[in-house]
N, C-alpha and C positions, 0 to 999 in steps of 0.2 A: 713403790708404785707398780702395779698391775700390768706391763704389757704384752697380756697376753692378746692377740689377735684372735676375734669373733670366725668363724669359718664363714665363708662365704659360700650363698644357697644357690643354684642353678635350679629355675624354673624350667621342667621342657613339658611339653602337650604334642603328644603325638599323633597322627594320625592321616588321612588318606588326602585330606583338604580337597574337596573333587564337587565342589569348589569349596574355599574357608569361609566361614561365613559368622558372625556376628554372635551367633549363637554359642560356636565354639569359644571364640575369642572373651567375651564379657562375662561367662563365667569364668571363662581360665583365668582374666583378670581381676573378677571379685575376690578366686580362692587364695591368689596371689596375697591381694590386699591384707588379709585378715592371718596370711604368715607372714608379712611383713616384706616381701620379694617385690621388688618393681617391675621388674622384665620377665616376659616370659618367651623363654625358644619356641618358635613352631616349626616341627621336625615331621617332614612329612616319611610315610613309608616307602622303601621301592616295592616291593611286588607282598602286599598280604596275603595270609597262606590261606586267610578265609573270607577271603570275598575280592571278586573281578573288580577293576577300576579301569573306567572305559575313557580315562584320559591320559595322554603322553607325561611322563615323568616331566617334561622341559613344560610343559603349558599348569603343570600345579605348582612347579617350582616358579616360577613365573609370577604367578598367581600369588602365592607367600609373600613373595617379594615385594610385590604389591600395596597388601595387606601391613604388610610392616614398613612400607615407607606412609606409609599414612597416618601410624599408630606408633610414636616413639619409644612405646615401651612393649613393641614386639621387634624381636630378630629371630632371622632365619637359620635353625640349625639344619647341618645338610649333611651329615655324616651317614645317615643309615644307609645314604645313596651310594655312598661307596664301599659299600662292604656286599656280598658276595649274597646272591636270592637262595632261597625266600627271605622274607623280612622277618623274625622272630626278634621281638622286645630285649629280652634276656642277652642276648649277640649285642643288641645297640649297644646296650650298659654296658656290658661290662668292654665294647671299644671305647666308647664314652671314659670311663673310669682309667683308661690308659693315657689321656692327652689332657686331664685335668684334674687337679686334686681337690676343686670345690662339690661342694654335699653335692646332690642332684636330690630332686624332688621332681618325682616322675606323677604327673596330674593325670587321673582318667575318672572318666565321670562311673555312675552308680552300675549300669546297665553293663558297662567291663569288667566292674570287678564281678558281677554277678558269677562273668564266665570264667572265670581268671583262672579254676583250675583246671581249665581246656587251653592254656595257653602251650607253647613248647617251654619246658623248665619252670614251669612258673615257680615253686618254692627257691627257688635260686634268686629270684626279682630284687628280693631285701637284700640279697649280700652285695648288691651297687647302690642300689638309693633306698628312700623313701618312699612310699606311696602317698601320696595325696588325692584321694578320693570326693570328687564333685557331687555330693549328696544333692538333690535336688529339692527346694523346699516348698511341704507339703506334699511331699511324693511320697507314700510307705516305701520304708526301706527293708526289701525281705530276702538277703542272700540264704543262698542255699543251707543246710548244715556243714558240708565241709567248709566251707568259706565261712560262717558262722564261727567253725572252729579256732581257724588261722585268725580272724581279727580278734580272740579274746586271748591270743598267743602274742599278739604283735601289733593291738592298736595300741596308741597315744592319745593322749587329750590335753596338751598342754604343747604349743607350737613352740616354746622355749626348747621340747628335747630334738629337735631337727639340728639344730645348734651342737647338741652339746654330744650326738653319736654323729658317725658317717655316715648310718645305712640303718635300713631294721626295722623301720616304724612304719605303721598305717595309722596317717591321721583323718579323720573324715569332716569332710569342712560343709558346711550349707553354704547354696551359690543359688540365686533365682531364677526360677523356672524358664527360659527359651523354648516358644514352642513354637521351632524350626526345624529344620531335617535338611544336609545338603540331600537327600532324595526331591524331599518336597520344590525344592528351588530348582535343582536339575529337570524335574515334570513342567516347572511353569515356566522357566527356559525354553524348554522344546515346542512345549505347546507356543507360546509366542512364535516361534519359528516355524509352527507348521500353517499357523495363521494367517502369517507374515501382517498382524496387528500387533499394537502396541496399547493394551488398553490398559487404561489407567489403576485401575486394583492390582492391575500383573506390576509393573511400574513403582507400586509406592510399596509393595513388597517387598521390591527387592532392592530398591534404594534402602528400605530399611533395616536389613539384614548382608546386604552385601559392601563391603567399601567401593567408592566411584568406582576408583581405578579398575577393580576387580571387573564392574561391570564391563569399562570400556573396554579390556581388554577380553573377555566373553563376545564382545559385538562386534570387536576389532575382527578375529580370529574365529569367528561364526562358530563357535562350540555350542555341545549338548544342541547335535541340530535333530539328533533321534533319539 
């Protein structure tokens, strides 16, 4: 009899969460779906090396938390918060890769990897996980030539080989279009607050992209008031 043990996959989706919002989430969980992972981490960044975030580390962590008690197949990964700024990816991993010996499957949508070889180390990415790439459907997909390169070096097309290496692979998954933006939501946030109305198109927008809690705790704590 066979008892070899399957490895087991860590889902993470990283990013700024400023605020999370539905858009990120429901793909991260379709791309989930179709490799076969139930859970997915959302691991927010402490300080991006490329772009300001004008909310306190404690109210996005907050916020996560949130988000994932609402959604039982999200948990909170909070490790990048303790490791030493800026945030570079490549540093998560490879502390990540020290306090656990399941795959990792690191998810970013189309528009990252476009930039991926402006990241800090980026050819280092694969020697911790995976990539799972958020292709968006009906989107031309046109990375650059160097990145054109790197994915005819190192994609996959068969989510069985996640399983069967540690690290190495870029698989590219289709997930459905979200056309949302924590921008977009953060503008119609403020604009409500500069209003101080409540009008019902601002309201069912963001009932629909935000979880309750997230919002209550936005109105709780009067964020995004500029």
């Amino acid at each position: 009899m066979n008892t070899h043990k399957r490895p087991s996959l860590t889902a993470i989706l990283g990013g700024t969460f400023n605020p999370p919002h539905q858009g990120h989430i429901n793909a991260a969980l379709s791309a989930a779906d179709k490799i076969g992972i139930e859970t997915v981490q959302l691991m927010p960044c402490k300080l991006p090396p490329h772009k300001q975030v004008s909310l306190s580390e404690a109210h996005r962590v907050n916020m996560i938390k949130l988000s994932c008690k609402q959604n039982s197949r999200l948990s909170p990964q909070l490790i990048e918060l303790s490791l030493p700024s800026p945030s570079y990816t490549v540093k998560t991993l490879r502390a990540l890769k020290q306090v656990t010996d399941d795959t990792i499957c690191f998810f970013i949508g189309a528009d990252s990897l476009y930039n991926l070889d402006q990241w800090y180390e980026w050819e280092q990415l694969l020697s911790y996980c995976h990539l799972i790439v958020m292709r968006r459907d009906n989107v031309d997909f046109t990375p650059g030539p160097t990145i054109e390169r790197w994915l005819e070096e190192n994609a996959i097309s068969n989510p069985d080989e996640l399983y069967t290496t540690p690290s190495g692979g870029v698989l590219l998954v289709d997930t459905p279009l979200f056309n949302v933006s924590s921008t977009d939501l953060r503008n119609i946030l403020s604009a409500r607050r500069h209003s101080n109305e409540d009008s019902g198109e601002s309201s069912q927008i963001l009932a629909q992209w935000l979880p309750e809690g997230v919002i209550e705790y936005i109105e709780a704590n009067q964020l995004y008031k500029s």
